[in-house]
C-alpha positions in Angstrom: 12.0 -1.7 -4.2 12.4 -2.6 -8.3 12.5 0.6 -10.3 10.5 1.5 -13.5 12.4 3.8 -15.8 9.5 6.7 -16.9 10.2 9.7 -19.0 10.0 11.9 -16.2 12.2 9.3 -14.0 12.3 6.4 -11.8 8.7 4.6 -10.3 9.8 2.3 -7.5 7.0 0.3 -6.9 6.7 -3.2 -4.6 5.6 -6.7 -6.0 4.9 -9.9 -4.0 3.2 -13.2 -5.0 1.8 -14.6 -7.8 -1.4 -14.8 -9.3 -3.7 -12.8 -10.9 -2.5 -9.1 -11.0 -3.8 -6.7 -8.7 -2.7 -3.1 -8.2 -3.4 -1.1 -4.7 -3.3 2.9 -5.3 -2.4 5.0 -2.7 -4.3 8.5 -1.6 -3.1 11.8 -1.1 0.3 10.6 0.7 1.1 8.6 -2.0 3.0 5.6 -0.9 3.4 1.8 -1.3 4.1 1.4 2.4 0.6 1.9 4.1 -0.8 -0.9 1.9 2.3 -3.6 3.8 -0.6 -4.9 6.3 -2.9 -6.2 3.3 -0.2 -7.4 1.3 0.8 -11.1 3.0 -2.5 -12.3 2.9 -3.6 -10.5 -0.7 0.2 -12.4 -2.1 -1.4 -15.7 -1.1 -4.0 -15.6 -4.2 -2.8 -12.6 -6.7 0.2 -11.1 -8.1 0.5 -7.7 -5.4 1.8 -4.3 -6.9 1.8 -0.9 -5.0 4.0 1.8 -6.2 5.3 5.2 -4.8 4.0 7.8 -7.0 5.8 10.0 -8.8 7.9 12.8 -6.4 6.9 10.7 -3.5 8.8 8.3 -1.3 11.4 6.1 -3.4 10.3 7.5 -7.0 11.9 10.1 -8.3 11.5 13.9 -8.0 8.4 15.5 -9.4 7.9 19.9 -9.5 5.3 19.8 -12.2 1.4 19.8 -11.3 -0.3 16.6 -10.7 -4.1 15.0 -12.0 -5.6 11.6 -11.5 -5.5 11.2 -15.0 -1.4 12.1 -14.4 -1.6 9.7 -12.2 -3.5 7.3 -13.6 -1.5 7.2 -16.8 1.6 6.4 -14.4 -0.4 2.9 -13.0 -1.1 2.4 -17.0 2.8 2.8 -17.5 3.8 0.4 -14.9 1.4 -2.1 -16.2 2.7 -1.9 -19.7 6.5 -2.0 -18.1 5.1 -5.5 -16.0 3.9 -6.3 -19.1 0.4 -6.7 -17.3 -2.4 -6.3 -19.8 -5.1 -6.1 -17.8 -5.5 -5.9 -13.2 -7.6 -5.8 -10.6 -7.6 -1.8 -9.4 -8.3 -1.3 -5.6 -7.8 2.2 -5.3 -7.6 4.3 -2.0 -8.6 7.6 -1.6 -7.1 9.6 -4.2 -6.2 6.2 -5.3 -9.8 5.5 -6.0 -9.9 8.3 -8.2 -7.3 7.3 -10.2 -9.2 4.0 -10.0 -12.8 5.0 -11.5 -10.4 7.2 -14.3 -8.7 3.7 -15.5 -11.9 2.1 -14.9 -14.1 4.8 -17.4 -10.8 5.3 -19.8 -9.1 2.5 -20.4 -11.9 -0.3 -19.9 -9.8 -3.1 -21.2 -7.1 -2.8 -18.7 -9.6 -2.9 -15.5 -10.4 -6.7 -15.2 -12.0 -5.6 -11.5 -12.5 -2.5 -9.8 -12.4 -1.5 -5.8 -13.1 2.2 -5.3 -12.2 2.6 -1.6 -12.9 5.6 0.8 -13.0 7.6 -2.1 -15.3 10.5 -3.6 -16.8 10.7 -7.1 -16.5 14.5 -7.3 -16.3 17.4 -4.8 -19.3 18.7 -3.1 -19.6 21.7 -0.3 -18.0 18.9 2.4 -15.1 17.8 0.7 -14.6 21.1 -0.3 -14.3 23.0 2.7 -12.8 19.8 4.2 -10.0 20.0 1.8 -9.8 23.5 1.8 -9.2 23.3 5.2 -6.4 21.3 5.4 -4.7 23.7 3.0 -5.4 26.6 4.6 -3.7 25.1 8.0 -0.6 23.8 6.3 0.0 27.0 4.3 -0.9 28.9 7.4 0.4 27.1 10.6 2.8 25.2 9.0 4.1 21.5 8.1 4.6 20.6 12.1 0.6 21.5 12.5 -0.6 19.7 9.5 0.8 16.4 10.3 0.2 16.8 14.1 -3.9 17.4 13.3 -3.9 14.9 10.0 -4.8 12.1 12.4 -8.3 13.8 13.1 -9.8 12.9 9.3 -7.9 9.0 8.9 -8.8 7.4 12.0 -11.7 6.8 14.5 -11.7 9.0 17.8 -10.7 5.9 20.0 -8.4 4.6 18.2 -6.4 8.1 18.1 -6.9 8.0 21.7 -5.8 4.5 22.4 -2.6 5.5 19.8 -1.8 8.7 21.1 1.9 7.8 21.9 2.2 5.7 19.2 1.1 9.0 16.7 3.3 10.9 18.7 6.7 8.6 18.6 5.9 9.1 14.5 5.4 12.5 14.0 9.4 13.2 13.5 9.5 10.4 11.1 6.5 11.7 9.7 7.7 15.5 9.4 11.0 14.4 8.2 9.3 12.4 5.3 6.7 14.9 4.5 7.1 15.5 0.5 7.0 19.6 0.8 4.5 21.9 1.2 4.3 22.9 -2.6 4.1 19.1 -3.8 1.3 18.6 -1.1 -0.7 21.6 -1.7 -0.6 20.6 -5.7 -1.5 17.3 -4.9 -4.9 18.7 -2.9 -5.3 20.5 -5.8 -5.7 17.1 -7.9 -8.0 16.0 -5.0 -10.7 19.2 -5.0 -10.1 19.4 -9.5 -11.2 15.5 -9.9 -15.2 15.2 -11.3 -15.9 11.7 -13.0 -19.5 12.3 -12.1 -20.2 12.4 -15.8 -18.0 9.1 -16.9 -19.3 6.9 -14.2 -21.6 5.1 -16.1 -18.9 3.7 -18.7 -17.4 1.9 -16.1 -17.9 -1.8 -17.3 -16.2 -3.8 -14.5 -17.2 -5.4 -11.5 -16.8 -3.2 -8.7 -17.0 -2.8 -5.2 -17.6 0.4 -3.6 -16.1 0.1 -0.4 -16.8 2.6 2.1 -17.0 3.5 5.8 -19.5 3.9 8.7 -17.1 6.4 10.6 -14.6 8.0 7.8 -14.8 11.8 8.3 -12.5 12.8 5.1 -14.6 10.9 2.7 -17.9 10.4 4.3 -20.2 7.4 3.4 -22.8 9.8 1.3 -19.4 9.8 -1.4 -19.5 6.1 -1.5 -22.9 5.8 -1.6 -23.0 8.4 -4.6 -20.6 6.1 -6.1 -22.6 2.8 -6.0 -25.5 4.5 -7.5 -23.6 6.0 -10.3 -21.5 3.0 -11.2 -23.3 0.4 -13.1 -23.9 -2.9 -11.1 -21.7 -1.7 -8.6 -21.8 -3.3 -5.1 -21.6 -1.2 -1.9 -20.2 -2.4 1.0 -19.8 -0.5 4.3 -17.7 -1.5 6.8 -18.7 -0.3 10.9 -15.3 0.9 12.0 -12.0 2.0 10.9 -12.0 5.3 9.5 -10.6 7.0 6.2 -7.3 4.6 7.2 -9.0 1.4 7.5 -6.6 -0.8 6.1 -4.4 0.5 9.0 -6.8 0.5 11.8 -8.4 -2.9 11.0 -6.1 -4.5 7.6 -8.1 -7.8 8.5 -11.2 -6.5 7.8 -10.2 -4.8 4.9 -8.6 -7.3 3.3 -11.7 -9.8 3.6 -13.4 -7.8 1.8 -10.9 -7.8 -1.0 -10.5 -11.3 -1.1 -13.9 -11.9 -0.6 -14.7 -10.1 -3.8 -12.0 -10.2 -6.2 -12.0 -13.0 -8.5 -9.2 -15.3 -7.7 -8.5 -17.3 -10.9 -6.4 -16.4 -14.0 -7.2 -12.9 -16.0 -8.1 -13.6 -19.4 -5.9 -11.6 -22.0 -7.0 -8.6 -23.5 -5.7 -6.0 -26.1 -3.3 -3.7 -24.5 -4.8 -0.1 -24.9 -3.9 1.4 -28.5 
């Protein structure tokens, strides 16, 4: 993976094809690698740039607290050192948080927009859901939290069908795991983000892209979304889970490429 130099250290991210440029943004975990089954098709038509974030993966080590708008000021970074003045933004997850902050902050940046299985603020759900999931890691331990994370990112038969697969990856997976620190601060970004009140300067074409069956970001998020962002277009896909783009990557990149513009970005003024 190329490396960025930032003032708080190195930003490996991945870049394939050519095109118009279009960034995917991980969720909670963090990493360019869950995006690889979109990517070969998405590099036939547009420029492809997925990055690990910062203290994740490849990138360099991170103690401090993290935000979306941390986070989101990292993607800003790494366009400026592409020298990319404006992108598409498909954002996952947390990703899609980061997304609608880029989207309502830095308008001129944002050429178009895919919020994906994301949230536009907590509510009692996502609350309890993601105070849940910190309560069992600090409590029962890294081993337990990945064993059990499969229960909110993927549909009940797939799980079922996968069980060995989930199994053969779980010492990868704990081996991997960032620490429970970086994760629990990282939740912490998840249950402090609330653009509720900034959705409505969001200028850019989007596509909210939910899920019929995702059980960490349920549809009622997505469809709060659509409703909030101007124009926006809602789209919900049957099957797949919070993990779609790994349960059913075909599907999910359709609906990118269905949507996404595939000619040249006009220029615009970088931001400041």
């Amino acid at each position: 993976m190329p490396t960025l130099m930032l003032p708080w250290g190195p930003l490996h991210y991945q870049d394939a094809g050519s095109g118009p440029p279009l960034l995917l943004v991980s969720g909670l975990n963090g990493l360019a690698r869950p995006w690889q089954g979109t990517v070969p098709a998405l590099a036939q038509h547009f420029r492809v740039i997925s990055h690990d974030h910062r203290g994740l993966g490849a990138s360099g080590a991170w103690a401090g607290d993290y935000s979306v708008d941390q986070i989101a000021a990292d993607v800003l970074a790494l366009m400026d050192g592409l020298g990319l003045a404006r992108a598409h933004i498909v954002g996952h997850s947390l990703g899609g948080a980061v997304a609608q902050a880029l989207a309502a902050d830095h308008p001129d940046r944002v050429a178009g927009l895919v919020v994906y299985a994301s949230w536009p603020g907590p509510d009692a759900f996502f609350t309890r859901s993601m105070q849940m999931r910190r309560d069992l890691l600090v409590g029962l331990g890294v081993e337990a939290f990945v064993r059990t994370a499969p229960l909110g990112l993927y549909p009940p038969d797939w799980i079922a069908q996968n069980d060995a697969v989930l199994a053969a990856a779980m010492p990868a997976a704990i081996d991997a795991f960032p620490g429970t620190a970086t994760m629990l601060r990282r939740m912490d970004a998840c249950l402090a983000h609330d653009r509720r009140a900034s959705l409505g300067r969001i200028g850019a074409r989007t596509l909210v892209l939910g899920l019929a069956d995702d059980s960490s970001t349920p549809l009622h998020c997505s469809r709060e979304l659509a409703r909030a962002i101007p124009g926006a277009q809602l789209q919900v896909l049957p099957y797949g889970g919070h993990n779609a783009h790994l349960v059913v990557p075909g599907v999910v990149t359709r609906a990118l490429l269905d949507f996404l513009p595939k000619q040249a970005l006009q220029a615009a003024v970088a931001a400041g």
